[in-house]
mmCIF file as Biopython writes it, N, C-alpha, C and O atoms, coordinates in Angstrom:
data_model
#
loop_
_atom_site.group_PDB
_atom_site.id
_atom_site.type_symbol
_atom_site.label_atom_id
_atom_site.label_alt_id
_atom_site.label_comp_id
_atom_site.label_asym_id
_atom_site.label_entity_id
_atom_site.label_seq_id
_atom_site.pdbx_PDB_ins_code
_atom_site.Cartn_x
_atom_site.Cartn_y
_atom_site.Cartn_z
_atom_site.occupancy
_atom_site.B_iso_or_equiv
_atom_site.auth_seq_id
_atom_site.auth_asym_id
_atom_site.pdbx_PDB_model_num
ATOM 1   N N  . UNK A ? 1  ? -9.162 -29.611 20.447 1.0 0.0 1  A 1 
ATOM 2   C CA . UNK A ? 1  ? -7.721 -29.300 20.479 1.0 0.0 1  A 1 
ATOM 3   C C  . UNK A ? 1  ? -7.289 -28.665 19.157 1.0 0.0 1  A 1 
ATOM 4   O O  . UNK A ? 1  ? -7.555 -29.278 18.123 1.0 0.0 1  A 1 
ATOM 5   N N  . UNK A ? 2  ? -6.447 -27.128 19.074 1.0 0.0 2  A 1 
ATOM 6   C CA . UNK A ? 2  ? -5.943 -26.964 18.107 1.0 0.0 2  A 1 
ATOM 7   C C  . UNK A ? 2  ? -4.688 -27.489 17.839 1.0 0.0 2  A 1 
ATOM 8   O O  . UNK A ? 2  ? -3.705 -27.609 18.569 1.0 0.0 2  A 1 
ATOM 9   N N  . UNK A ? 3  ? -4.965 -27.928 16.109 1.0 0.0 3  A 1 
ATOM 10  C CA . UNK A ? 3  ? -3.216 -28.236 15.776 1.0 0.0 3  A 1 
ATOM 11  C C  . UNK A ? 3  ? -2.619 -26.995 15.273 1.0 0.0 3  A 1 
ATOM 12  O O  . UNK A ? 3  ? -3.311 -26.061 14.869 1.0 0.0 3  A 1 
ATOM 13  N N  . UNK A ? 4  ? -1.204 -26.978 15.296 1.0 0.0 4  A 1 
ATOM 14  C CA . UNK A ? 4  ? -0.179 -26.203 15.070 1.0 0.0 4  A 1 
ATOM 15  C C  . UNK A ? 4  ? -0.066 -25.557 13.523 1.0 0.0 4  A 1 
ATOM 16  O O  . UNK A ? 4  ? 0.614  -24.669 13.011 1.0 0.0 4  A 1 
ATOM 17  N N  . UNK A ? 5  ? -1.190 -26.564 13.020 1.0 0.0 5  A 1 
ATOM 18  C CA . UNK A ? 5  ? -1.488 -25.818 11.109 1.0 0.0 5  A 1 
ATOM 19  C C  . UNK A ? 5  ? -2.615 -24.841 11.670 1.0 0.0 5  A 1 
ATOM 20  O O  . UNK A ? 5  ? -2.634 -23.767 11.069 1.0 0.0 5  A 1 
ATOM 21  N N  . UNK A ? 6  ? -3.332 -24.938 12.444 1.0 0.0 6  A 1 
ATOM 22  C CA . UNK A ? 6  ? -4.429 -24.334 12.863 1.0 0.0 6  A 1 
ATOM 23  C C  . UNK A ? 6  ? -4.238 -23.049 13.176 1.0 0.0 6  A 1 
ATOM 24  O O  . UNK A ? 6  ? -4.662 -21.957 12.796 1.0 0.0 6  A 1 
ATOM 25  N N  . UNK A ? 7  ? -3.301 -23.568 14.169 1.0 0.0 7  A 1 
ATOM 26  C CA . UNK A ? 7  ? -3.010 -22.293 14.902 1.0 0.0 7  A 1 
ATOM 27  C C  . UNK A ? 7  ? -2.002 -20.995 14.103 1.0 0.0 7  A 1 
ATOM 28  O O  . UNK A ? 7  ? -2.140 -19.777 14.213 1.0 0.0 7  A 1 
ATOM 29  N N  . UNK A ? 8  ? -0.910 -21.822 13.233 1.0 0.0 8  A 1 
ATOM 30  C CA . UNK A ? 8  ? -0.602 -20.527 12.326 1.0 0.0 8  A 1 
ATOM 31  C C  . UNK A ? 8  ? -1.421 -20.155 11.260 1.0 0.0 8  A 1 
ATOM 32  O O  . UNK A ? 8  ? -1.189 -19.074 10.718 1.0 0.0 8  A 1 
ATOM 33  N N  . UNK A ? 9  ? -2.287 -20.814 10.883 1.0 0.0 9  A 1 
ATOM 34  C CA . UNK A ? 9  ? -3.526 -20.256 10.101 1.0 0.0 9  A 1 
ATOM 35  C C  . UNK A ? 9  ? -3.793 -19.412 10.671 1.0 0.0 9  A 1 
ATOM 36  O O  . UNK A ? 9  ? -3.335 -18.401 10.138 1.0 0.0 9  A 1 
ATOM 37  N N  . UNK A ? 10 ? -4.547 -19.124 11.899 1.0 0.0 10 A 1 
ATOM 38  C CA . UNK A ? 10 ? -5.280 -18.563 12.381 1.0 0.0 10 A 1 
ATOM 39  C C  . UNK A ? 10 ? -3.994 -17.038 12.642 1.0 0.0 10 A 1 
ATOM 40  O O  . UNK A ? 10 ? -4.264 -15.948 12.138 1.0 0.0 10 A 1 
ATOM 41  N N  . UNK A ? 11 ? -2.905 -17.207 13.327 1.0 0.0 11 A 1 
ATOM 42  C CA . UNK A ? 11 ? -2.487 -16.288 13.774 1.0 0.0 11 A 1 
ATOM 43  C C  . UNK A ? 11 ? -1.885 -15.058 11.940 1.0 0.0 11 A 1 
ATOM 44  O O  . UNK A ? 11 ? -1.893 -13.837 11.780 1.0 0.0 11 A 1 
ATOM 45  N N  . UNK A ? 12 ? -1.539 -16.033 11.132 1.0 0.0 12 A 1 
ATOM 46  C CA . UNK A ? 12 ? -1.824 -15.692 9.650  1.0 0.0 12 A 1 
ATOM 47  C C  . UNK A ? 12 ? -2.859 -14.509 9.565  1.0 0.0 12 A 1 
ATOM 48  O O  . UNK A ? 12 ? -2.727 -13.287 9.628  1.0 0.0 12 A 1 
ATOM 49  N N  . UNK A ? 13 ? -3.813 -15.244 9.419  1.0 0.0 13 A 1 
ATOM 50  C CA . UNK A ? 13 ? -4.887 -14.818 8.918  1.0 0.0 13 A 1 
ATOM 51  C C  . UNK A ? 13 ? -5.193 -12.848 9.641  1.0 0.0 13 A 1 
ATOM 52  O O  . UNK A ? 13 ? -5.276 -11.793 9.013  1.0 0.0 13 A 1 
ATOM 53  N N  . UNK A ? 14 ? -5.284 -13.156 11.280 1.0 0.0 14 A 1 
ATOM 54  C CA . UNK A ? 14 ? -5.280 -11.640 12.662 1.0 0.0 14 A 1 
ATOM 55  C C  . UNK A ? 14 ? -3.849 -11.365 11.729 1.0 0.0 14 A 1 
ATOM 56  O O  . UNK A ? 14 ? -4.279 -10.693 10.791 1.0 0.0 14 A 1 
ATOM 57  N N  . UNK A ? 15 ? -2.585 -11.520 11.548 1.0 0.0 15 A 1 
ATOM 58  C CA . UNK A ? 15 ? -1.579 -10.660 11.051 1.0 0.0 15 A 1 
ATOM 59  C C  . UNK A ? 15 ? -1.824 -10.119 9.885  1.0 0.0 15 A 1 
ATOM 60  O O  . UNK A ? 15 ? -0.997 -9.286  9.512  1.0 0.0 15 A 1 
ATOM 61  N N  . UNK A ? 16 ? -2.576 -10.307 9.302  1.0 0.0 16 A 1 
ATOM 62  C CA . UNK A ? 16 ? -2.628 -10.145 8.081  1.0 0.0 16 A 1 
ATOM 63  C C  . UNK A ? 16 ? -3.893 -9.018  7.899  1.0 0.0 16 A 1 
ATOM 64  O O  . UNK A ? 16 ? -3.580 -7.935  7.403  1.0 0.0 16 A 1 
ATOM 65  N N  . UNK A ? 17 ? -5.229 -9.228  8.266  1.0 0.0 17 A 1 
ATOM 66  C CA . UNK A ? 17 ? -6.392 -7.984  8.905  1.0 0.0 17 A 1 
ATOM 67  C C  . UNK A ? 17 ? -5.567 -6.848  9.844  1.0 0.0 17 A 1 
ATOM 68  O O  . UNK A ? 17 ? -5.871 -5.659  9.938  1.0 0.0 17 A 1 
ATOM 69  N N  . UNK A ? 18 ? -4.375 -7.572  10.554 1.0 0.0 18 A 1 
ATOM 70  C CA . UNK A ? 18 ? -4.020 -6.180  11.833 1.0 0.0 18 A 1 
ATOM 71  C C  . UNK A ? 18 ? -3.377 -5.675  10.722 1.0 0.0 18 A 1 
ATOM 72  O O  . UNK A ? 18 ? -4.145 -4.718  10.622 1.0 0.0 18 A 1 
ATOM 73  N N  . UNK A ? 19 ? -2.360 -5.460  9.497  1.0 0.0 19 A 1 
ATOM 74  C CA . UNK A ? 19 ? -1.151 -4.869  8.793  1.0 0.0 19 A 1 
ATOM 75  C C  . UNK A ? 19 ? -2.561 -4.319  7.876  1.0 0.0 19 A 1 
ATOM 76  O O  . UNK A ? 19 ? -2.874 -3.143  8.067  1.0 0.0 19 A 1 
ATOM 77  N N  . UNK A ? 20 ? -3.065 -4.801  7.294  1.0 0.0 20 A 1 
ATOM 78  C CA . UNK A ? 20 ? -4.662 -4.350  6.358  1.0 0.0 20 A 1 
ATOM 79  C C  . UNK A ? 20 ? -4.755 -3.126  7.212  1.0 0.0 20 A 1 
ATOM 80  O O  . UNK A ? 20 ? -4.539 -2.029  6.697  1.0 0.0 20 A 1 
ATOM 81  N N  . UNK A ? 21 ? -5.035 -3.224  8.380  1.0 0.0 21 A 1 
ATOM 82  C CA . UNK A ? 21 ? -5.724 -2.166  8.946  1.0 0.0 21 A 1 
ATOM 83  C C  . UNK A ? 21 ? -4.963 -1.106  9.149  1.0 0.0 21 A 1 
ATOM 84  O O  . UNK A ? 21 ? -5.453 0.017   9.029  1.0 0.0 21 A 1 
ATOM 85  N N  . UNK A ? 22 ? -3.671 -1.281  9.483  1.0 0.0 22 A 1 
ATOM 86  C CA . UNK A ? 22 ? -2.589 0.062   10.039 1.0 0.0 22 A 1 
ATOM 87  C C  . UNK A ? 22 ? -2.584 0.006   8.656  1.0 0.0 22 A 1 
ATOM 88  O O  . UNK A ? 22 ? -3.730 0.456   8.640  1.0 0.0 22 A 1 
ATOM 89  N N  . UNK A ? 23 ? -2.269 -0.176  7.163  1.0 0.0 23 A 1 
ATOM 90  C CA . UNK A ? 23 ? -2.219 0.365   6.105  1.0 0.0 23 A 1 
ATOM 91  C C  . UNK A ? 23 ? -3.272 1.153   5.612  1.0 0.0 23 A 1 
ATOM 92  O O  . UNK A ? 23 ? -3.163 2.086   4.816  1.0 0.0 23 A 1 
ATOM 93  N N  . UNK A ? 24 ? -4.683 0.565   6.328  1.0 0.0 24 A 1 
ATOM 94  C CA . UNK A ? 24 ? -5.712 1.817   5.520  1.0 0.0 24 A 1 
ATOM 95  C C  . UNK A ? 24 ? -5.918 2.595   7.161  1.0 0.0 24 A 1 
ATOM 96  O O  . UNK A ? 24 ? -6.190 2.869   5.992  1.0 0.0 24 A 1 
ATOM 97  N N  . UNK A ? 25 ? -5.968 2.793   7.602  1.0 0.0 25 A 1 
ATOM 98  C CA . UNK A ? 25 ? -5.780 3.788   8.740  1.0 0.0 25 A 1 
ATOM 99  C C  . UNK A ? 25 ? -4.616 4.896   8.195  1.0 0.0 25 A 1 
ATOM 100 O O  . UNK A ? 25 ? -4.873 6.091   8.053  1.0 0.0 25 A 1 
ATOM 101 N N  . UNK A ? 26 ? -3.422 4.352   7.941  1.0 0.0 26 A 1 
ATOM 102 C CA . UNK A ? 26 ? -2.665 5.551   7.255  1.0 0.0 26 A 1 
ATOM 103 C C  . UNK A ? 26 ? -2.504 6.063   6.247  1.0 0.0 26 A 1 
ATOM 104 O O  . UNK A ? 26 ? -1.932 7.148   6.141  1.0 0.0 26 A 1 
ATOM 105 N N  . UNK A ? 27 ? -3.126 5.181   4.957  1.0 0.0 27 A 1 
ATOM 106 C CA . UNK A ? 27 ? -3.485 5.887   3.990  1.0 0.0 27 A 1 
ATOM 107 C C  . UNK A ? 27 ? -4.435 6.639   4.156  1.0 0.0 27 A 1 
ATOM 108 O O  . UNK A ? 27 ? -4.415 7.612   3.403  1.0 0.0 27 A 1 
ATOM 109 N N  . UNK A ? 28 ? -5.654 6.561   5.160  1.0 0.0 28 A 1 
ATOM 110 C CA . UNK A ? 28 ? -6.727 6.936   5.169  1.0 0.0 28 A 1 
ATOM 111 C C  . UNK A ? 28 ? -6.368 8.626   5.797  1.0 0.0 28 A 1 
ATOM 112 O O  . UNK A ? 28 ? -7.128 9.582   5.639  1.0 0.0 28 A 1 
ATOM 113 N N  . UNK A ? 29 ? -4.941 8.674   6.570  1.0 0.0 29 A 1 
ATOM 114 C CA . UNK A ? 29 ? -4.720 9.658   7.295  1.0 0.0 29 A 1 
ATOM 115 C C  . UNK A ? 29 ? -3.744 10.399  6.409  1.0 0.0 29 A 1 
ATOM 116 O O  . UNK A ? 29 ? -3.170 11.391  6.859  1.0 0.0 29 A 1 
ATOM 117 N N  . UNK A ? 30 ? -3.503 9.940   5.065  1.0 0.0 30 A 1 
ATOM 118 C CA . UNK A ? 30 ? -2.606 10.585  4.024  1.0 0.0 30 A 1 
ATOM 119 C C  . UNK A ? 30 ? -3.210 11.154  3.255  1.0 0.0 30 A 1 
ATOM 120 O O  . UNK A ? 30 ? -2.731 12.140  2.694  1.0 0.0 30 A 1 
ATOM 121 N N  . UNK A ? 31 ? -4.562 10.662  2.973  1.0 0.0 31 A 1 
ATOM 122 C CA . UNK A ? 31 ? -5.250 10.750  1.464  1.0 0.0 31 A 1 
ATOM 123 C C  . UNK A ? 31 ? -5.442 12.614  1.854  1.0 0.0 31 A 1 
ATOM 124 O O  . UNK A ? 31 ? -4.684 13.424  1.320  1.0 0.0 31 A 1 
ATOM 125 N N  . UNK A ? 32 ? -6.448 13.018  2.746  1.0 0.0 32 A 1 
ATOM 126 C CA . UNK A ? 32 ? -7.120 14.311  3.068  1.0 0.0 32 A 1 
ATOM 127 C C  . UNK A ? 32 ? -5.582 15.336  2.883  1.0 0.0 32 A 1 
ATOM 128 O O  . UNK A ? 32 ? -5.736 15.651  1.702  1.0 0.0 32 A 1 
ATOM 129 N N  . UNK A ? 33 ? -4.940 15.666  3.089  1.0 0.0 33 A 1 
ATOM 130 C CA . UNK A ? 33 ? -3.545 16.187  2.714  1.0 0.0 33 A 1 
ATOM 131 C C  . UNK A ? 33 ? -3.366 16.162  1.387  1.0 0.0 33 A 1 
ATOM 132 O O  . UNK A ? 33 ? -3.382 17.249  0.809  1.0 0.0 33 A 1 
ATOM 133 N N  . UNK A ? 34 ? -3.211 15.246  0.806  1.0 0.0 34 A 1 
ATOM 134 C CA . UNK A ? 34 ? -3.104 15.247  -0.821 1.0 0.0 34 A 1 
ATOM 135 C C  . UNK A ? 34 ? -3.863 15.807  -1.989 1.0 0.0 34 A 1 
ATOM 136 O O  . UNK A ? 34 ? -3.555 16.305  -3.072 1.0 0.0 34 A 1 
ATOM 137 N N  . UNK A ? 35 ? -5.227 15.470  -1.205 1.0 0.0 35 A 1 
ATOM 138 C CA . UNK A ? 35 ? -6.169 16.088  -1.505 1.0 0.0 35 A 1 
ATOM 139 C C  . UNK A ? 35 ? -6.423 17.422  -2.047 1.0 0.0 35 A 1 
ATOM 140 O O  . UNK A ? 35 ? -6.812 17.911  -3.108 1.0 0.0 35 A 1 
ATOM 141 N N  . UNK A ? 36 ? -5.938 17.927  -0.551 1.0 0.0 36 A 1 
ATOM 142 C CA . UNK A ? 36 ? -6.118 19.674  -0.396 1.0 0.0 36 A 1 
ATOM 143 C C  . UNK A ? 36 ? -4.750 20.031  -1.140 1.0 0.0 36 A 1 
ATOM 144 O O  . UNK A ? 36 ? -4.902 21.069  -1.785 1.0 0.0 36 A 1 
ATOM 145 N N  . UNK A ? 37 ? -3.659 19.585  -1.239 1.0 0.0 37 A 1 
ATOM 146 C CA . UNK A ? 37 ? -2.624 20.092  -1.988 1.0 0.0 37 A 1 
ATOM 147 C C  . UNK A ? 37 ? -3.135 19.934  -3.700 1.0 0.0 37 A 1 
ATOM 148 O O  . UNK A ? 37 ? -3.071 21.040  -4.237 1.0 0.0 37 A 1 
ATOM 149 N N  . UNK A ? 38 ? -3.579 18.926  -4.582 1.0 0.0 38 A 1 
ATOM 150 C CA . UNK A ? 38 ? -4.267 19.283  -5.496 1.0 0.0 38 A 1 
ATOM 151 C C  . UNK A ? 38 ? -5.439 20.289  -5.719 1.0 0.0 38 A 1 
ATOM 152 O O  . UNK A ? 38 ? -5.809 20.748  -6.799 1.0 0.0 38 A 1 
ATOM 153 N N  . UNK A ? 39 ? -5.978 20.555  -4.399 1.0 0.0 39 A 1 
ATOM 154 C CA . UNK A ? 39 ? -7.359 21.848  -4.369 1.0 0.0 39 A 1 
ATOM 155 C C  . UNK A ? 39 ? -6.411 22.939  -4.509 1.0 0.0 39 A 1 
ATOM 156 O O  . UNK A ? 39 ? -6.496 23.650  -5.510 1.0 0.0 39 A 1 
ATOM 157 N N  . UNK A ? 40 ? -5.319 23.212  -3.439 1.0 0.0 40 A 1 
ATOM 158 C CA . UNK A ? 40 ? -4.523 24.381  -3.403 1.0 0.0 40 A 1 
ATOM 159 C C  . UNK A ? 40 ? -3.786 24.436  -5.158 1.0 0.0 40 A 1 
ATOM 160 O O  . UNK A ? 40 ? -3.512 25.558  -5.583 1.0 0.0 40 A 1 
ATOM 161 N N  . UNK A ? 41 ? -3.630 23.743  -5.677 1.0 0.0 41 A 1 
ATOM 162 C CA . UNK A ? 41 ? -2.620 23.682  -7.076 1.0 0.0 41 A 1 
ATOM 163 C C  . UNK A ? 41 ? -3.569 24.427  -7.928 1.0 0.0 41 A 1 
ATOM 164 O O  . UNK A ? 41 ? -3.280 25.343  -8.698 1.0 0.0 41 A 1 
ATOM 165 N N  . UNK A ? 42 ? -4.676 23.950  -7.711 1.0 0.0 42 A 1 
ATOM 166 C CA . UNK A ? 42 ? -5.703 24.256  -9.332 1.0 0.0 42 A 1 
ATOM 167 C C  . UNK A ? 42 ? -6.200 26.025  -8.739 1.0 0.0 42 A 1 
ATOM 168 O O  . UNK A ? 42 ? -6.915 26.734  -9.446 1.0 0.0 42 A 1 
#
């Protein structure tokens, strides 16, 4: 049986990897843009 410390641990823990992930997914989809605008500068 889970207890209720358990269980917001746990749901903690997946909220916390899912927001991790949409943050490097969109940095990851920002960085290549920035990139090429410093290639285009120099």
């Amino acid at each position: 049986m889970i207890t209720l410390m358990e269980l917001k641990l746990i749901c903690g823990v997946i909220g916390f990897l899912f927001i991790g992930a949409i943050l490097g997914i969109v940095l990851g989809l920002n960085a290549p843009p920035i990139d090429e605008e410093k290639e285009s500068d120099n």
